[in-house]
C-alpha positions in Angstrom: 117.0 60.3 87.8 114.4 60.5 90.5 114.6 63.4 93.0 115.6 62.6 96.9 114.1 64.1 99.3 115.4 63.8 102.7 114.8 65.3 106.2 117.1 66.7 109.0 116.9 64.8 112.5 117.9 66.9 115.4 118.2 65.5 119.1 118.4 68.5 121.4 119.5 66.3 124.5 122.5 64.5 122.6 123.1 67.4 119.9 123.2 64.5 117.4 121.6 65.4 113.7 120.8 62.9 111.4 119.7 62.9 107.7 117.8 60.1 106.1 115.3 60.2 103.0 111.7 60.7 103.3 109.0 57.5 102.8 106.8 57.5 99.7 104.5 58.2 102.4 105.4 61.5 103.9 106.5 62.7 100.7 103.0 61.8 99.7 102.0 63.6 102.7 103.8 66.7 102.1 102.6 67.1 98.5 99.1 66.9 99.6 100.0 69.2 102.4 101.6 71.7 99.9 98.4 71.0 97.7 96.2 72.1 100.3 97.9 75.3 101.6 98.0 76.4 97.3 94.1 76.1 97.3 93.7 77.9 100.7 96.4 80.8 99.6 94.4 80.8 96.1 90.6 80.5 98.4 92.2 84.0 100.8 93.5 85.8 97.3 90.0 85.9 95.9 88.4 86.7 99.2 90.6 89.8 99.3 89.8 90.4 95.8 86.2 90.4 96.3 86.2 92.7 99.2 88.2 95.3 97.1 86.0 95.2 94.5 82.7 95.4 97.1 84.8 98.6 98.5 85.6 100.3 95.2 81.8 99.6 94.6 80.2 101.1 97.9 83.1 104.3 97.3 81.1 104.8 93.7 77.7 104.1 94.5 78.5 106.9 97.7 80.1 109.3 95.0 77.0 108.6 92.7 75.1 109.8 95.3 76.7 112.9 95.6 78.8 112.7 98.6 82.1 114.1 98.5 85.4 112.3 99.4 85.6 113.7 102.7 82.1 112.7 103.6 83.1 109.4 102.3 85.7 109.1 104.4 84.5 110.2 107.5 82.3 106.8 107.3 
């Protein structure tokens, strides 16, 4: 059995809701939608991911040099 999806209707002026079921087009619509806020969420997870590891990098290379942790985080 295919899955329904439907969509709330709200008139603010009349109060009235209404519930009908979604076109093949804005279902297709929403699952492209959905598909492209994945691959941005996934694009800012490795963005953060790289600047922690460029941090924890500097932090060692600064330590490497000899410069203690308070030093280290006075910068």
């Amino acid at each position: 059995m295919a899955e329904q999806f439907t969509t709330l209707i709200s008139n603010a002026q009349t109060g009235k809701t209404t519930i009908r079921d979604l076109t093949a087009d804005e279902i297709s619509q929403r699952e492209a939608e959905a598909k492209t806020e994945k691959a941005q969420v996934k694009k800012q997870e490795a963005e953060a991911t790289a600047r922690i590891d460029a941090r924890i990098s500097a932090l060692a290379k600064l330590a490497k040099l000899g410069l203690t942790e308070a030093e280290i985080a006075s910068l």
